[in-house]
C-alpha positions, 0 to 999 in steps of 0.5 A, a space after each residue: 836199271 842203273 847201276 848203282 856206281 853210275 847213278 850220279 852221272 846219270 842223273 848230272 846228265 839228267 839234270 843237264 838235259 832238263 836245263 837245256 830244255 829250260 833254256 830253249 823254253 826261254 829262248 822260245 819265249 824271248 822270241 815272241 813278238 806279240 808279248 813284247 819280248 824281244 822288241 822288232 823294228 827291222 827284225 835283226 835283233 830278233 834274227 840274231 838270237 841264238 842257243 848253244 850247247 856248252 858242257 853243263 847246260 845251254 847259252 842263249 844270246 842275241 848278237 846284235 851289236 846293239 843287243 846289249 844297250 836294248 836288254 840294260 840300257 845305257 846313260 848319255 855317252 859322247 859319239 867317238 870317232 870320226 864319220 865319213 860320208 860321200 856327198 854326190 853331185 848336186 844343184 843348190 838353187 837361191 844361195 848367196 856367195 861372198 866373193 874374194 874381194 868382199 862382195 855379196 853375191 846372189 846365186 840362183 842356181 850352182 852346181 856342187 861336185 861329188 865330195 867327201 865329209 868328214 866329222 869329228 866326234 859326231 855322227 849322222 843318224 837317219 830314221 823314219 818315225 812311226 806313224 802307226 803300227 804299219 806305216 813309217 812318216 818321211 825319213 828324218 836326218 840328223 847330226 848327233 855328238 851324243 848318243 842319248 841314254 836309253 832305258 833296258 827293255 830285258 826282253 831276255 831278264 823278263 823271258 827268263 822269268 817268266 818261264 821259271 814255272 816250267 823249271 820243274 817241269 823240265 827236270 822232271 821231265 829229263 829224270 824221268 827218262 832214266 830207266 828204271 827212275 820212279 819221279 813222281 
């Protein structure tokens, strides 16, 4: 039986343990897959999901660096910056070269040396299309200065709401393991 001076207290820590329920009930459903919550390509930004205890509930995240522009969005913004990036030795074959002097040369085979690009403001982007649900087409390569807007998906937005039914149902939960509580 509680006693009647700690009865708010106990029930504070009642109700703090019914939102940690909650919250781990949302974290659960923003983790699954199957029902497109949290979107899977490389399974990073569903790895680095995440719930933590704080005083008076639960935080739930992803840290992804790019989880944030997958759960709101983002509008067309501009690359900053610069990207640098190593070419390896390579042969170039069938390519015309003008010499000092001004003349236009054929060249059908040459020998590139290892060397450095820089870009400014503009960035290198590879990625491999999908083809179906298993398989990915050839790897595709190319240079942006814009990074293109993209719509939010609020994989963790629509957990939330989705597991709102369950509120009562954890709080009623954790208020009845306070001795002597008759919940109904």
């Amino acid at each position: 039986m509680v006693k009647r001076k700690d009865v708010r207290k106990v029930v504070h820590a009642a109700l703090v343990d019914g939102m940690r329920r909650f919250g781990e009930r949302i974290f659960s459903r923003s983790q699954e897959t199957d029902k497109c919550y949290v979107p899977v390509d490389t399974g990073f930004l569903k790895r680095s999901g995440y719930t933590k205890q704080i005083p008076n509930g639960i935080e739930i995240g992803y840290i992804a660096p790019y989880s944030a522009d997958v759960e709101v969005g983002h509008t067309d913004r501009p690359v900053q910056g610069t990207f640098s990036y190593l070419v390896p030795a390579h042969t170039r074959r069938s390519h015309t070269r003008v010499n000092p002097n001004g003349t236009v040369v054929i060249v059908a085979e040459s020998t590139i040396p290892e060397h450095m690009v820089t870009l400014v403001n503009k960035r290198i982007i590879t990625f491999r299309p999908k083809i179906d649900k298993f398989n990915r087409g050839p790897q595709i390569t190319r240079v942006i200065s814009v990074e293109r807007g993209r719509k939010g998906q609020f994989f963790l937005a629509r957990a939330a709401m989705d597991s709102l039914n369950g509120l009562p149902k954890d709080l009623i939960f954790a208020l009845k393991k306070i001795k002597g509580a008759q919940v109904k």
